[in-house]
N, CA and C of each residue as an Amber inpcrd file, in Angstrom:
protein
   687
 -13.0780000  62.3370000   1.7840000 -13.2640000  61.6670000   3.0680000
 -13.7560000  60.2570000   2.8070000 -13.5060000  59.3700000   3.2010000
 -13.7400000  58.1100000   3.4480000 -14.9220000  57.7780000   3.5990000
 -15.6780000  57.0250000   3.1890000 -16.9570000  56.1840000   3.6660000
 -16.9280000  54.8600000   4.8430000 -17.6410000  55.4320000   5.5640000
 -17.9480000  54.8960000   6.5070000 -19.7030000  53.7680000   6.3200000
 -19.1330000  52.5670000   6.6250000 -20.1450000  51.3820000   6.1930000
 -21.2710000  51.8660000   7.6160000 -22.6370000  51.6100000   7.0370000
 -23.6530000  51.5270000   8.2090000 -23.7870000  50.6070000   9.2780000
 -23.8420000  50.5780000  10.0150000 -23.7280000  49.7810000  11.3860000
 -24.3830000  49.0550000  11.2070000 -23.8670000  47.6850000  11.1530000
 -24.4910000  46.0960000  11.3670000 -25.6990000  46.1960000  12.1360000
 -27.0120000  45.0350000  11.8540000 -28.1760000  45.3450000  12.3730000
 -27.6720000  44.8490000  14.0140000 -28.1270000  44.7560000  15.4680000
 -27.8010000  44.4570000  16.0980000 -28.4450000  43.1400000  15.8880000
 -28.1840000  41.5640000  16.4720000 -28.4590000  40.5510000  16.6540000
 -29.2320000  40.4120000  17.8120000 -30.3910000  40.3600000  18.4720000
 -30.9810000  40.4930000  19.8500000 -31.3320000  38.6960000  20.2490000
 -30.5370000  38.1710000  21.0810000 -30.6020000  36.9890000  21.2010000
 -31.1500000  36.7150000  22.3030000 -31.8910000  37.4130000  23.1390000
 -32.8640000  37.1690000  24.5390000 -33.8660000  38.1500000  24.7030000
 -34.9040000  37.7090000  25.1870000 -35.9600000  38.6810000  24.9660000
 -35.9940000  39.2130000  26.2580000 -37.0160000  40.3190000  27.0360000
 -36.7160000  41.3640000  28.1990000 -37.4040000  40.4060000  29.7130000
 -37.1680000  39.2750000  29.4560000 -37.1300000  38.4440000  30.6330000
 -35.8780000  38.0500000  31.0320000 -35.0270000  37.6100000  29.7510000
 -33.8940000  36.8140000  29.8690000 -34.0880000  35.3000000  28.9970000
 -35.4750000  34.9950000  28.6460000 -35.1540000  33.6430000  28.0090000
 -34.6990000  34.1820000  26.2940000 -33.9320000  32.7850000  25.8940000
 -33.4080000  33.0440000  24.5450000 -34.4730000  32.8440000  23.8420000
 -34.1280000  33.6640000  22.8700000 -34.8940000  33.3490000  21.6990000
 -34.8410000  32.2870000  20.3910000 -35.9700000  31.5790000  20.8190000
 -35.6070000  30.5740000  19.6810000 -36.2600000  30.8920000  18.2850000
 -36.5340000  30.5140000  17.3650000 -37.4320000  31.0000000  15.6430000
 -38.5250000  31.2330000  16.0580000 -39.5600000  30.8840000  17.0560000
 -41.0900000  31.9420000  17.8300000 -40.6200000  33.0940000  17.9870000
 -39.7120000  33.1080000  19.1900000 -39.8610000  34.1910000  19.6980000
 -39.0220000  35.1920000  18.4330000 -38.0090000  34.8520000  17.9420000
 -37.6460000  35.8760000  16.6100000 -38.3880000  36.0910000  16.0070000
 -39.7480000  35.7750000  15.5280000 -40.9400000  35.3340000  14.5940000
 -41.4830000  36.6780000  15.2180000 -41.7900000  36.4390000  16.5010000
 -42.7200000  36.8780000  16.9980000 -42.0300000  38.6920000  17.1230000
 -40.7770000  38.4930000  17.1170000 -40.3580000  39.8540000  17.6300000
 -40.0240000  40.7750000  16.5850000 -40.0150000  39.9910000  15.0970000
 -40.3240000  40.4880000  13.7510000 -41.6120000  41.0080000  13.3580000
 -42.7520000  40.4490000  14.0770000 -44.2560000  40.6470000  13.9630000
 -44.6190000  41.9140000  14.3360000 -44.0620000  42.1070000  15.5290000
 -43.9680000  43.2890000  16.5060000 -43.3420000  44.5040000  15.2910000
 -42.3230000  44.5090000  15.0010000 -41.5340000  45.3750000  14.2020000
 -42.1300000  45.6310000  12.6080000 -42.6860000  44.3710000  12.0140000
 -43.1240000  45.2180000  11.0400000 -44.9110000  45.5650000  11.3870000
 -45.3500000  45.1860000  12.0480000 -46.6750000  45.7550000  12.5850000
 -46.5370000  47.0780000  12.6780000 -45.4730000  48.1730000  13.5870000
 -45.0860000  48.8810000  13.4350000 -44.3930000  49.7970000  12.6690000
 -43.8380000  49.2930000  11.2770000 -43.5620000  49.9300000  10.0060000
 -45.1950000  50.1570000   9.3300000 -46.0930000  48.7850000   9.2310000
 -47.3390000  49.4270000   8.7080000 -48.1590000  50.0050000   9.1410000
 -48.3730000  50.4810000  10.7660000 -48.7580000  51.6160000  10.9440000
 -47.9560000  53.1500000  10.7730000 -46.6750000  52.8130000  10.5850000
 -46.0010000  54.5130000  10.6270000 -46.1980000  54.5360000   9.1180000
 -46.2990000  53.8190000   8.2560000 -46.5110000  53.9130000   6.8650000
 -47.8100000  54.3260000   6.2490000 -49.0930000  54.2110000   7.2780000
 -50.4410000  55.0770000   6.9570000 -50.3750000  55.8950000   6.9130000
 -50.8530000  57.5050000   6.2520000 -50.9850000  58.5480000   5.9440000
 -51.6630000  58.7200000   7.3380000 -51.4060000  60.1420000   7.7230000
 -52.0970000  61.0510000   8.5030000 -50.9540000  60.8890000  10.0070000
 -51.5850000  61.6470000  10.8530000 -50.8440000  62.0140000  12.3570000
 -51.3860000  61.5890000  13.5130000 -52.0970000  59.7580000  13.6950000
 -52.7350000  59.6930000  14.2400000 -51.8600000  58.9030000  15.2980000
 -51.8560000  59.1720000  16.8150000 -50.8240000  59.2280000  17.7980000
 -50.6090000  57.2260000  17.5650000 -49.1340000  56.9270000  17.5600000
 -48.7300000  55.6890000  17.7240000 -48.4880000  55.0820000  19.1440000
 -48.7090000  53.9110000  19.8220000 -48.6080000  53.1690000  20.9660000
 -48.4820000  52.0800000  20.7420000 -48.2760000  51.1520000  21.9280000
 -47.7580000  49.9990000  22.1870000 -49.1670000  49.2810000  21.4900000
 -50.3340000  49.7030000  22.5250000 -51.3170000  48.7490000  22.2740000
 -51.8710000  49.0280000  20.9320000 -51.9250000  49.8580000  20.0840000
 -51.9830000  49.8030000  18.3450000 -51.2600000  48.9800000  18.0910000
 -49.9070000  48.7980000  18.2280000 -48.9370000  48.0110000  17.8560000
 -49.4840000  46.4790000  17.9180000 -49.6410000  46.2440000  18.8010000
 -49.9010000  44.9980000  19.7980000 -51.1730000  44.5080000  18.9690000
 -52.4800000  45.4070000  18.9250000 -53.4040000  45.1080000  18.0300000
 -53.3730000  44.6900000  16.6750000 -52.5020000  45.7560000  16.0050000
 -52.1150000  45.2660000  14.5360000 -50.8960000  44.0230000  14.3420000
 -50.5140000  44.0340000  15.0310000 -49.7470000  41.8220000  14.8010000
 -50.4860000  40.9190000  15.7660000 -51.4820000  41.1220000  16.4980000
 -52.5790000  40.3420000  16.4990000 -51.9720000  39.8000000  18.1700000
 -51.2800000  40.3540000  18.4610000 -50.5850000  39.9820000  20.1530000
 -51.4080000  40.6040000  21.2900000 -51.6220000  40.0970000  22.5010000
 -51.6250000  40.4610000  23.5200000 -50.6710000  41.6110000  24.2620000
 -50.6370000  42.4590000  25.3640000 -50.0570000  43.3760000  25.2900000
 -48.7240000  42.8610000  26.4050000 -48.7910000  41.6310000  27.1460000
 -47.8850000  40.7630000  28.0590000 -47.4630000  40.1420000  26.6400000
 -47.4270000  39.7420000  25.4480000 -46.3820000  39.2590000  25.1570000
 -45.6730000  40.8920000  24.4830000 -46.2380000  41.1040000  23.9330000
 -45.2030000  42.6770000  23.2150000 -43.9200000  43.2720000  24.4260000
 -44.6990000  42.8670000  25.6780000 -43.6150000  43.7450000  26.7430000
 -42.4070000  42.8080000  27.0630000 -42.5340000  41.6470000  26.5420000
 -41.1730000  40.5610000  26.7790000 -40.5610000  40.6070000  25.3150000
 -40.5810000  42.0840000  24.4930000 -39.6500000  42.1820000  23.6990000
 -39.3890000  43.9200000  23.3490000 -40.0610000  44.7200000  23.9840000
 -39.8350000  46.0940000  24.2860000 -40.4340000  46.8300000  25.6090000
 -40.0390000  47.3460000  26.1870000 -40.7990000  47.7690000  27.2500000
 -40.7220000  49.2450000  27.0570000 -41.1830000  49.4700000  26.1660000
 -41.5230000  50.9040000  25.9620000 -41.8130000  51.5200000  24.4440000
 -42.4970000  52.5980000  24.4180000 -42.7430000  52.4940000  22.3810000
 -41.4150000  53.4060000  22.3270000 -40.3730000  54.3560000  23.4550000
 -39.4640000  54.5790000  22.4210000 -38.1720000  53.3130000  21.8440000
 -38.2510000  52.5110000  23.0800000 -37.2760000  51.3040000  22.4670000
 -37.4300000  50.4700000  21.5520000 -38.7370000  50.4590000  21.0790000
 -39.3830000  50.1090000  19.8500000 -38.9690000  50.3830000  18.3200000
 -39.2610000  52.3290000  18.4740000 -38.9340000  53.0450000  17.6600000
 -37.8240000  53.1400000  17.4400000 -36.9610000  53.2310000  18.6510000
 -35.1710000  52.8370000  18.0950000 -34.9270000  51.7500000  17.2580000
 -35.7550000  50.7740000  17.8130000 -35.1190000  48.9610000  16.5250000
 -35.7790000  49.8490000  15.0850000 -36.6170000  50.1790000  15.0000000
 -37.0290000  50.6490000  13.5540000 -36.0710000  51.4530000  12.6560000
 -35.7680000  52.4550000  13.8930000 -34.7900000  53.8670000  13.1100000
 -33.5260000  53.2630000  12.8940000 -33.0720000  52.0610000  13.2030000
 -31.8570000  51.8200000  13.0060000 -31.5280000  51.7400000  11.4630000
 -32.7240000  50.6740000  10.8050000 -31.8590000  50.0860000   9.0810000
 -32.7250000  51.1860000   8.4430000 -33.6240000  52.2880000   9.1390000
 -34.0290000  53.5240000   8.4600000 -32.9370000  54.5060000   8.1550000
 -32.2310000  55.1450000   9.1140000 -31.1320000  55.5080000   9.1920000
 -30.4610000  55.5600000   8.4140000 -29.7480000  54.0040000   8.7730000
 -28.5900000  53.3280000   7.7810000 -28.8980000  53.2360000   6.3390000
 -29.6380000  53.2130000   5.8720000 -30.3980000  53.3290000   4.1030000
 -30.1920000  55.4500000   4.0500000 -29.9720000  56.0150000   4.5520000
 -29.4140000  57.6280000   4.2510000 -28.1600000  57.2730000   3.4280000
 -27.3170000  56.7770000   4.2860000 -26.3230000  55.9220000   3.2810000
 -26.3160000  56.5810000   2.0900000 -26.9130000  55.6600000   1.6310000
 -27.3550000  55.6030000   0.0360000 -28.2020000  56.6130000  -0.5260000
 -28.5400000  57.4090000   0.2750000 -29.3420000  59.2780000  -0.2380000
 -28.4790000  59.7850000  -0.1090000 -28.7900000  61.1780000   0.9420000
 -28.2310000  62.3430000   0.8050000 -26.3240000  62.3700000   1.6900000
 -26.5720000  61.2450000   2.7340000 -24.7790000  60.9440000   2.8970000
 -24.1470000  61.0530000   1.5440000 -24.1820000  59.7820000   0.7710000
 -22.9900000  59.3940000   0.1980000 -23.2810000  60.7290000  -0.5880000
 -23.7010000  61.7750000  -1.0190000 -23.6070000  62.8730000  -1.7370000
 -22.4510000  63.7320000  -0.9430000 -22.4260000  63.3150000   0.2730000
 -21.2970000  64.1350000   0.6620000 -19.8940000  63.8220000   0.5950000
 -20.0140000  62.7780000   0.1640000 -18.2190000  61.8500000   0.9910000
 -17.1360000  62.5620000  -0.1540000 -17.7310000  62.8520000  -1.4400000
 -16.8910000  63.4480000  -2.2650000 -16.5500000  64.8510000  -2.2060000
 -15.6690000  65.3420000  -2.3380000 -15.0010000  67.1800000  -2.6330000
 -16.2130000  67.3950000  -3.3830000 -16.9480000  68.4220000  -3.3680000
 -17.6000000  69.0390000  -4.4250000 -16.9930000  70.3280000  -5.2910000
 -16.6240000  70.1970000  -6.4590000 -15.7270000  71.1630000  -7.2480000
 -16.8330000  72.8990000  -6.8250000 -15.3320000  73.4330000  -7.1720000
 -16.1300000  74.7570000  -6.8500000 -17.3230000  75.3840000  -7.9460000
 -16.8830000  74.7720000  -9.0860000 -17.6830000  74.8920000 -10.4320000
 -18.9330000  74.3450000 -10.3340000 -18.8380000  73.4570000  -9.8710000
 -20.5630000  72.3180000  -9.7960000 -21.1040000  72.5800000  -7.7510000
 -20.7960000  73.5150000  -7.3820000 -21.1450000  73.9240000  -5.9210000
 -22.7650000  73.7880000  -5.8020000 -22.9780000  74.8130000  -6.6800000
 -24.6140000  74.8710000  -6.8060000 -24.8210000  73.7830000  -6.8630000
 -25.2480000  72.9320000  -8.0200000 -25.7260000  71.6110000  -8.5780000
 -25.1610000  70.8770000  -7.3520000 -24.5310000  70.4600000  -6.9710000
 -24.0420000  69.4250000  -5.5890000 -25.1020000  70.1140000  -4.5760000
 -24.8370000  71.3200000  -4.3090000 -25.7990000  71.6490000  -2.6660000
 -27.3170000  71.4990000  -3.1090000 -27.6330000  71.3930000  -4.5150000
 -29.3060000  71.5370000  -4.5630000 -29.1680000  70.1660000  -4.4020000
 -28.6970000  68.8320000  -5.2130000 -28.8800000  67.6030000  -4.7690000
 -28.7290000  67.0800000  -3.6310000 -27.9800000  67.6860000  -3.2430000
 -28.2610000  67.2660000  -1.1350000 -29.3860000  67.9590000  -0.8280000
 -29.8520000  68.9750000  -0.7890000 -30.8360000  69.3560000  -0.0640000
 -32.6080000  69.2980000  -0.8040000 -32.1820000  68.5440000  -1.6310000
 -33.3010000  67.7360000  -2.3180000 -33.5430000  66.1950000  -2.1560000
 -32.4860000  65.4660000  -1.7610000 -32.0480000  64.1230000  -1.7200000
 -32.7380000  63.9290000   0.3300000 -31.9650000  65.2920000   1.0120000
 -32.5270000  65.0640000   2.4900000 -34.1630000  65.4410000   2.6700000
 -34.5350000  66.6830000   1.6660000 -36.0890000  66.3200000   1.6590000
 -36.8820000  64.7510000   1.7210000 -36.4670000  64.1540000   0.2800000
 -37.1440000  63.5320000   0.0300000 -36.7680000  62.0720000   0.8890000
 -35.7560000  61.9830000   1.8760000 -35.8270000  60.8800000   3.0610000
 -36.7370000  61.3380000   3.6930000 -36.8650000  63.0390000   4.2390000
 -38.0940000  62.5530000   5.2180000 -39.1310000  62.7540000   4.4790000
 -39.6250000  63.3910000   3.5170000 -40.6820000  62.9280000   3.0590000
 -40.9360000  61.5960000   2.7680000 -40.6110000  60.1280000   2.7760000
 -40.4690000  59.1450000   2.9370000 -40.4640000  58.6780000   3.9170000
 -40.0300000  58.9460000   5.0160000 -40.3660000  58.4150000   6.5220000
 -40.4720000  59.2040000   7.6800000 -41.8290000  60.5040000   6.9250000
 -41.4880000  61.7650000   7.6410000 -42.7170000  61.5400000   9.0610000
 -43.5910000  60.3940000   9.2700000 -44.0400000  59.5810000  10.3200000
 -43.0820000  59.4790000  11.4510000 -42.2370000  58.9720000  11.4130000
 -41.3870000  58.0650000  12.2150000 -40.5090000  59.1980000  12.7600000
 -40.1980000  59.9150000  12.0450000 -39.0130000  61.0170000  12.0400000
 -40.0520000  62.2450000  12.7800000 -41.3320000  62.7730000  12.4040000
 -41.6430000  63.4600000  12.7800000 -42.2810000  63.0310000  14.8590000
 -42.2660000  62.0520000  14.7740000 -42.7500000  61.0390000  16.1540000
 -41.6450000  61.2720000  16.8150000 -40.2380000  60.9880000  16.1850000
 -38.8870000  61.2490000  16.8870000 -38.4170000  62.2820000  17.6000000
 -38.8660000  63.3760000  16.3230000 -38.9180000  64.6900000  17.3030000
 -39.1680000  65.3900000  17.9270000 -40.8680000  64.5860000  17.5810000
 -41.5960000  65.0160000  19.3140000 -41.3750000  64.3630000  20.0690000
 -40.6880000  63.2620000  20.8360000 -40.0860000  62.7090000  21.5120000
 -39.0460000  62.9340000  22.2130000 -38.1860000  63.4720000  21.5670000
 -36.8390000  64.2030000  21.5680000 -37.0970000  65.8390000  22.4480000
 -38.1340000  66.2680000  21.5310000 -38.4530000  68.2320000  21.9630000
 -39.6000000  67.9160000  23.4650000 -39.9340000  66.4740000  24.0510000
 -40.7130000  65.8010000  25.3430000 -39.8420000  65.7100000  26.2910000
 -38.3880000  65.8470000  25.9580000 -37.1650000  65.3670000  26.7070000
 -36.7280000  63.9160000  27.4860000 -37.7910000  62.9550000  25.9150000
 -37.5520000  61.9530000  26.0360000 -35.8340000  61.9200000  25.7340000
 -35.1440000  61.0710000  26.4680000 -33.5100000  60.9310000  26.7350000
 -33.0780000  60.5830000  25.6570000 -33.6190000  59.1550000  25.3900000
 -33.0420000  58.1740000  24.5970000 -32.9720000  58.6870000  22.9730000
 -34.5080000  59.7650000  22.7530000 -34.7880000  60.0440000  21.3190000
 -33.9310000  61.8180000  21.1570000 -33.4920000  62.4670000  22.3040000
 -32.8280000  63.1850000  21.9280000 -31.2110000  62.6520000  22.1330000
 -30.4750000  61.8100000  22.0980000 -29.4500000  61.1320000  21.9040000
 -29.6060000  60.8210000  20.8040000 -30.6180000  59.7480000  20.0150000
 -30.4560000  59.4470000  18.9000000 -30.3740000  60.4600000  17.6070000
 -31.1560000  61.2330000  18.0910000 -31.2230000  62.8270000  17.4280000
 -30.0560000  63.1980000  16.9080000 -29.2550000  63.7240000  18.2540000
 -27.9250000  64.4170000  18.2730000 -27.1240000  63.3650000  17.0890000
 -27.1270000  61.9280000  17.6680000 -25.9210000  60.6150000  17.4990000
 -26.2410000  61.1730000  15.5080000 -27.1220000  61.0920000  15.2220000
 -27.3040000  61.0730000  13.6260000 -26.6960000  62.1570000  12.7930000
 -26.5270000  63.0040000  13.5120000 -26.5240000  64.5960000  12.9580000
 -25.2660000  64.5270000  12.8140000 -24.0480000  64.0790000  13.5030000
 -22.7380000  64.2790000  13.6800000 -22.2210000  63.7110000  12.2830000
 -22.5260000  62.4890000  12.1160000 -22.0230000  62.2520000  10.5110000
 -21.6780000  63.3860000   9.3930000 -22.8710000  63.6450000   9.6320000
 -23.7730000  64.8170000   8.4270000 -22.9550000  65.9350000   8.7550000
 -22.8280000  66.5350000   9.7490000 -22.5160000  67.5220000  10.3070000
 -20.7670000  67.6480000   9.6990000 -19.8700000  66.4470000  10.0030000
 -18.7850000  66.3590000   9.8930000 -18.6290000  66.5360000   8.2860000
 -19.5860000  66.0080000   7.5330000 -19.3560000  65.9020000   6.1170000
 -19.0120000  67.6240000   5.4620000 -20.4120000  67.6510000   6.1330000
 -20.2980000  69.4470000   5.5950000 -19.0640000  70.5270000   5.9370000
 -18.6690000  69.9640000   6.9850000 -17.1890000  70.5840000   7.5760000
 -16.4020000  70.3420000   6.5960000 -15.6100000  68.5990000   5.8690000
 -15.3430000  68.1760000   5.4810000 -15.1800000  69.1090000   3.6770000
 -16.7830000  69.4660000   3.3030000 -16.9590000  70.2700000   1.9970000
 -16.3410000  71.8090000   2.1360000 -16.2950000  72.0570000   3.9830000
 -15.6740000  73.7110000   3.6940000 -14.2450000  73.7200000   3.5280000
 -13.7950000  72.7270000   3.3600000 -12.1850000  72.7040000   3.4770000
 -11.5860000  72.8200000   4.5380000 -12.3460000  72.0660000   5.9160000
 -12.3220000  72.1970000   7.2640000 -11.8430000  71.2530000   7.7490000
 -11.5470000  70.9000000   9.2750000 -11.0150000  69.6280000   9.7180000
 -12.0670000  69.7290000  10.6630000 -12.8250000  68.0230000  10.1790000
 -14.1370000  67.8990000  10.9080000 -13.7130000  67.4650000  12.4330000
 -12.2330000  67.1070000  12.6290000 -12.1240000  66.8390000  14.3110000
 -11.8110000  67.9890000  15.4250000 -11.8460000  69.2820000  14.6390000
 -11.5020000  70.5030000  14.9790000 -12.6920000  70.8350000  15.5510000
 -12.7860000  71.1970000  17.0880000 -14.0070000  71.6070000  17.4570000
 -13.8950000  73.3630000  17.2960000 -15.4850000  74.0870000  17.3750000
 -15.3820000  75.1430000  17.5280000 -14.8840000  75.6460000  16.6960000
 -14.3030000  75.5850000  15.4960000 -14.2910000  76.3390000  14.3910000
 -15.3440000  77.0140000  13.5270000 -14.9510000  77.6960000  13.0080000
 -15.9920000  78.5140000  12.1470000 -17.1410000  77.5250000  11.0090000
 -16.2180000  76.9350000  10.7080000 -16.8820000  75.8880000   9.4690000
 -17.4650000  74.9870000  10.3930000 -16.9490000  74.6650000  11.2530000
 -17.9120000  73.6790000  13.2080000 -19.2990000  74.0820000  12.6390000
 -19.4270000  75.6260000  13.0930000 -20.2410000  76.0170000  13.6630000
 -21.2840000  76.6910000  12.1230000 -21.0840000  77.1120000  11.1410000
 -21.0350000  76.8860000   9.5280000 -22.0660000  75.6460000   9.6500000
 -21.6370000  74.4120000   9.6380000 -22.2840000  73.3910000   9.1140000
 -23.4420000  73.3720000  10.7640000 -23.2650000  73.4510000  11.2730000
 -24.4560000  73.3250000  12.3340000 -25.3790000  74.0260000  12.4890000
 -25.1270000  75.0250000  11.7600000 -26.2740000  76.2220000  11.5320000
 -26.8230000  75.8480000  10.5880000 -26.4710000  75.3870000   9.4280000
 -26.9080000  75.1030000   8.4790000 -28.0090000  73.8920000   7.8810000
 -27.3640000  72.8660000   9.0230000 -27.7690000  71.5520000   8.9990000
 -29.4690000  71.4930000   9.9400000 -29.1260000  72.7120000  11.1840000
 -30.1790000  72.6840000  11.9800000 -31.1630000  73.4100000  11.4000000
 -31.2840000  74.1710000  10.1980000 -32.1000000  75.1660000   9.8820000
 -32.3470000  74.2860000   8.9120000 -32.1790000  73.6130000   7.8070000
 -32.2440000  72.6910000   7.1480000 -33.0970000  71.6400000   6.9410000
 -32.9540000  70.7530000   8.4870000 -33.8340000  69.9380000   9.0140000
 -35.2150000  70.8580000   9.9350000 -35.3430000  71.8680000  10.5720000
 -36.3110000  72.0760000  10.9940000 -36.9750000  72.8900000   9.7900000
 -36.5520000  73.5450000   8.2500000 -37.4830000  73.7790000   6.9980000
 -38.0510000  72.5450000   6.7400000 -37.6340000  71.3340000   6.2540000
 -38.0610000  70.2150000   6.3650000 -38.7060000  69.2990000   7.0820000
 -38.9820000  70.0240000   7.7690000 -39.7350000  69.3930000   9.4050000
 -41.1610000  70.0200000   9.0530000 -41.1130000  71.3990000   8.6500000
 -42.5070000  72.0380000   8.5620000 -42.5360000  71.7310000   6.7850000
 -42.1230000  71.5720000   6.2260000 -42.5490000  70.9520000   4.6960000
 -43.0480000  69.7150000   4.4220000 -42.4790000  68.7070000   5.4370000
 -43.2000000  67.1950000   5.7630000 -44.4450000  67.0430000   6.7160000
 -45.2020000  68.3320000   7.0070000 -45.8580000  68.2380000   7.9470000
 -47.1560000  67.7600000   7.3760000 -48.3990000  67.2410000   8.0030000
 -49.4090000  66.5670000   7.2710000 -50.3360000  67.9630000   6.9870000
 -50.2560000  68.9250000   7.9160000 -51.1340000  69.9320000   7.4950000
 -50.4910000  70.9860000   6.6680000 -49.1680000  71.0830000   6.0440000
 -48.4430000  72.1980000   5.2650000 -49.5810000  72.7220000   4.3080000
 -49.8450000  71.6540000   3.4940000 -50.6950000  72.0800000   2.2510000
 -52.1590000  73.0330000   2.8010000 -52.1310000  72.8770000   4.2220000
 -53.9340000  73.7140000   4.6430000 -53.2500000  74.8810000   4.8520000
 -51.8930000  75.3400000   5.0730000 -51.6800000  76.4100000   6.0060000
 -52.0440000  77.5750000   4.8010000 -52.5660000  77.8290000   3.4840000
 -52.8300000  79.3640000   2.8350000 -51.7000000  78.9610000   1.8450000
 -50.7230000  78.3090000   1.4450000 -50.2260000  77.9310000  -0.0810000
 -50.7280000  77.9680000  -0.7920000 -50.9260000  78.7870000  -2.0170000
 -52.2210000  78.2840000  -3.4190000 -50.9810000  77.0850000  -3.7410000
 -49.7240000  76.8910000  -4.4110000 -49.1420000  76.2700000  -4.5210000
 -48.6240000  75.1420000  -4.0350000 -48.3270000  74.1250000  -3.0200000
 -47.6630000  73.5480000  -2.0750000 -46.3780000  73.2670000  -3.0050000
 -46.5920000  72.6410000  -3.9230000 -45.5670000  71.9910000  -4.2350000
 -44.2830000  73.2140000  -4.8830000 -45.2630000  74.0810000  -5.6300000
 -43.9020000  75.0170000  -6.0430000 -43.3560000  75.5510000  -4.7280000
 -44.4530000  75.6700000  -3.9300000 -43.0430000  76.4660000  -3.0110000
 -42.5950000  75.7780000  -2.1790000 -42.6850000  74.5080000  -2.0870000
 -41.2940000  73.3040000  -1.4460000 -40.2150000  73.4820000  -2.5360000
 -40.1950000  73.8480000  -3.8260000 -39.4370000  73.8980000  -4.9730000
 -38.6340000  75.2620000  -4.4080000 -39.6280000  76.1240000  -4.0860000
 -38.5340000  77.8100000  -3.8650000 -38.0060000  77.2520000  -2.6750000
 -38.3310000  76.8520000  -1.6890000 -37.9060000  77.3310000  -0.1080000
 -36.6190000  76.1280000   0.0130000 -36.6530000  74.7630000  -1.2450000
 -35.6330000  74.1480000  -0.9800000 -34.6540000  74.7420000  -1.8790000
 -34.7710000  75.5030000  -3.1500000 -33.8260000  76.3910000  -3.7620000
 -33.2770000  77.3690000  -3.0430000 -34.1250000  77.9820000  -1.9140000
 -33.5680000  78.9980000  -1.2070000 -32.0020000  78.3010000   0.2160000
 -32.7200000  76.7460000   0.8190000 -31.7730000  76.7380000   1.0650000
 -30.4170000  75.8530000   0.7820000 -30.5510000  75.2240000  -0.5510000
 -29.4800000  75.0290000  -1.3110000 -28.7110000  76.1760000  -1.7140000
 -29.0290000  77.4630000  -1.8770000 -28.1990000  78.5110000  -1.8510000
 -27.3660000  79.0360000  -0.5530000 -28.6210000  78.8990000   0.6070000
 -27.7040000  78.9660000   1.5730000 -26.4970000  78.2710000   1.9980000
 -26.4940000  77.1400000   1.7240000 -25.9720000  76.0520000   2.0440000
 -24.3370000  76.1590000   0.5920000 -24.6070000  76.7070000  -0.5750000
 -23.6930000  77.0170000  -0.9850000 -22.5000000  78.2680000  -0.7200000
 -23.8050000  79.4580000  -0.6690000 -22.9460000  80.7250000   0.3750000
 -21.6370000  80.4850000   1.6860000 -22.4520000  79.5220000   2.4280000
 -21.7050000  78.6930000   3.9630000 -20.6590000  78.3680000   3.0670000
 -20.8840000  77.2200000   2.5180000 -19.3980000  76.5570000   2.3090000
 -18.5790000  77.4350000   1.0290000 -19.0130000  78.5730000   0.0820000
 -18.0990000  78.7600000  -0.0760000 -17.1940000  80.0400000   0.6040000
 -17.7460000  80.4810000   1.9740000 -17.3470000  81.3830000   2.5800000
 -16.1930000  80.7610000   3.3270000 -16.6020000  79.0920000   3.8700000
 -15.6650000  78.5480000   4.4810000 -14.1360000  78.1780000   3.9510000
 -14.7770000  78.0860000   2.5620000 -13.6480000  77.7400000   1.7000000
 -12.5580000  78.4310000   1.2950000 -13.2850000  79.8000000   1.4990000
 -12.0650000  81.4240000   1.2860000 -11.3350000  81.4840000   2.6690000
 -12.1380000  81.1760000   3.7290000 -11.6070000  81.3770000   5.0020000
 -10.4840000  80.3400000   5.1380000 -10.7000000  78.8890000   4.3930000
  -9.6450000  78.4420000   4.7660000  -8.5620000  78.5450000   3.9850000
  -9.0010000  78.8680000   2.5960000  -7.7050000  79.4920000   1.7160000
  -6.7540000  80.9170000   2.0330000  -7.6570000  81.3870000   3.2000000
  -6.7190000  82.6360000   3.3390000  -5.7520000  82.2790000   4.7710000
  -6.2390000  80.8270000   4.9510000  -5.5790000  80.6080000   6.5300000
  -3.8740000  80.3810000   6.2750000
């Protein structure tokens, strides 16, 4: 399957009044944005807002709102070149056939490669999905919008046609993908290590071996199914 390039950053050339932006106000609307990378980048689960935001680049809370009017439209400019850098993890692991011989070894490096994105920006991502599971709109769209790539790839590995809805291998990779990300959801969590683990780390080692196996079982079940089609 083809690679598909990450979506150009958007260019935002007026701020939420309507005046343009000249090198201040871009200045200023960069200030805003990485103020907000170095708080999602502190350790711990301590709730994110506008006016943290606003505090840490040293702004008033009338200028922050003439360039987001809200912390999830915020969090969208962030998740965008977050996103787009998967790319270069656990995507491009998919774009290739994985031989049936090297199945294993391919599904453990994807599902070691998607750990360790969100363990890397498992802040931002974990904020998303409580946002999303709030029935905030915008963050369960972005949710869904991300998954479909991924989703198609794995179709793509069962020997499936990812424009085929409702197929077995459809529905194969969506099971797979959703169980996947919510193990990883509770493995990136800040309190995993309190929950009674003597281990933490070996058993992020078993439970992501366990579902790199799953994840090999799926596709090579899909793969008989489509060889017998």
């Amino acid at each position: 399957m083809g690679a598909t390039a990450p979506a150009a950053k958007k260019e935002v050339s007026h701020n939420l009044v309507g005046q343009r932006l000249g090198k201040k106000g871009r200045d200023t609307r960069d200030r805003i944005i990485a103020a907000t990378e170095r708080l999602l980048a502190e350790p711990g689960d301590t709730p994110l807002s506008l006016s943290a935001v606003a505090r840490e680049a040293s702004l008033g809370m009338t200028t922050l709102y003439l360039y987001f009017s809200d912390l999830t439209e915020l969090l969208l400019v962030v998740l965008e070149p977050l996103m787009a850098s998967a790319e270069q993890g656990y995507v491009e692991i998919l774009r290739k056939r994985w031989d049936d011989e090297t199945l294993a070894e391919h599904c453990n490096r994807f599902v070691v490669e998607y750990y360790g994105f969100w363990k890397r920006h498992s802040r931002i991502l974990h904020l998303r999905n409580s946002l999303a599971d709030a029935y905030d709109e915008r963050m369960r769209e972005h949710r869904i919008r991300v998954t479909f790539p991924v989703t198609r790839l794995l179709i793509f590995q069962m020997d499936a046609d990812p424009n085929a809805p409702r197929t077995q291998a459809a529905t194969m990779a969506t099971v797979l993908l959703t169980g996947l990300e919510r193990m990883v959801t509770i493995m990136t969590d800040v309190h995993f290590a309190t929950l009674g683990v003597q281990d933490a780390e070996a058993h992020i080692r078993n439970l992501l071996g366990s579902e790199a196996k799953l994840l090999e079982f799926g596709i090579r079940d899909c793969r008989a199914a489509a060889r017998a089609d």
